[in-house]
N, C-alpha and C positions, 0 to 999 in steps of 0.2 A: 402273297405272304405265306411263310412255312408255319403248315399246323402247331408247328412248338411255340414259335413267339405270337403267334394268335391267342393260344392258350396263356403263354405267359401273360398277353395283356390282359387277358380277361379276368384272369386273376389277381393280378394288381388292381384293375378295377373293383372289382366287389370286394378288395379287400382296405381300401384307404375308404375312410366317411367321407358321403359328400354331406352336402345341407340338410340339415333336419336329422340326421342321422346319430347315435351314442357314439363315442369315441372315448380313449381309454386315454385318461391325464397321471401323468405321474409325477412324483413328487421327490426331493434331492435325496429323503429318507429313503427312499424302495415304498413308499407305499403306494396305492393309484386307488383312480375310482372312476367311474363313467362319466364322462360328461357330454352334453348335446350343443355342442357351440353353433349349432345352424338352427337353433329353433324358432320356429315362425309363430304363425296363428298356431291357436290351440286345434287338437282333430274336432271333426263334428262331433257331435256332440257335449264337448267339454266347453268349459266356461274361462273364460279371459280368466287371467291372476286375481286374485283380491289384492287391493296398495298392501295388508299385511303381508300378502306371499311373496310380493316386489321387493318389499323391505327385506323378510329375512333370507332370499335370493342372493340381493346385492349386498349384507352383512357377510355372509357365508363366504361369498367372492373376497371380499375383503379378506376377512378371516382368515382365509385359507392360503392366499397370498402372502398377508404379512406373517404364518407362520414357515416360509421359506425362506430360514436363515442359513447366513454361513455359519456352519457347527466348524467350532472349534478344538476339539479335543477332549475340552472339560466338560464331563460329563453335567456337573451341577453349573457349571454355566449354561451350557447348551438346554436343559431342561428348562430351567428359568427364562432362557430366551424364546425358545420356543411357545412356552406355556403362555407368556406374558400377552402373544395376542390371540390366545386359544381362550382366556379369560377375556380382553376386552370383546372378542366376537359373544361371547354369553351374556357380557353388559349389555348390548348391543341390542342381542335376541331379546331379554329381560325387558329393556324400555320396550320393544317393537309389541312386546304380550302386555305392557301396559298402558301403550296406545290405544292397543286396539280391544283387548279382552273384557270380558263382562264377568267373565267368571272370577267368583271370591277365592274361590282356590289356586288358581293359575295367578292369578295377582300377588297373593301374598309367596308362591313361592320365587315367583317373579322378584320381586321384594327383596325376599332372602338372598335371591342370587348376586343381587344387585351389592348388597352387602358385603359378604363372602368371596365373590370374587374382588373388589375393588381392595378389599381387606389382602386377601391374598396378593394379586398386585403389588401391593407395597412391599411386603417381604419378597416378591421373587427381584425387583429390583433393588432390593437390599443384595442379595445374593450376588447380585450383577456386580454391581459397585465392588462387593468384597471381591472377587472372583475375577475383576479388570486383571488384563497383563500390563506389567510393568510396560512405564514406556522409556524406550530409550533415550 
């Protein structure tokens, strides 16, 4: 094998993640963020998830999924659609801190969020409805 394409593989190699390893997810907007889709056991030392940290793992997943819409043009549609599971994923967080939290603080603002965002909700789907394209 010629030293160029040795090196080329070796570079592709250490350059694609394998298991366990961060990898860079991106999203339809341009934004990205790390994510580690081969993760295993925790390292030594470290301690398994708590069911809370499972919970708001798999919310987040959710979350963050159903905020990849097809954007449409309208701005104030496309924000309402967007947002609208940017909010249930904080419903979401909100119960998960009221499962599991002890804390009077974290609860009640837990609480509040519960409120506010469901509140909010209804108007970004107000928004939608008005903001429908005509249908032919």
């Amino acid at each position: 094998m010629k030293p160029t394409a040795l090196a080329a593989i070796l570079a592709l190699a250490v350059a694609l993640p394998g298991p366990g390893l961060a990898a860079e997810h991106s999203h339809a907007d341009g934004t990205t963020h790390d994510v580690d889709h081969g993760a295993k056991a925790p390292a030594k030392g470290r301690t398994a998830d708590t069911p809370a940290t499972r919970a708001f793992k798999e919310a987040s997943m959710r979350m963050h999924g159903d905020m990849e819409i097809r954007y449409s043009g309208d701005v104030d549609r496309d924000f309402a659609a967007g947002m609208i599971p940017h909010h249930k994923g904080a419903i979401e967080m909100a119960k998960i801190a009221l499962q599991y939290s002890k804390d009077p603080e974290v609860r009640t603002l837990a609480e509040g969020i519960l409120k506010a965002q469901e509140s909010e909700i209804g108007q970004m789907q107000a928004i939608l409805k008005r903001t429908e394209p005509a249908k032919k």
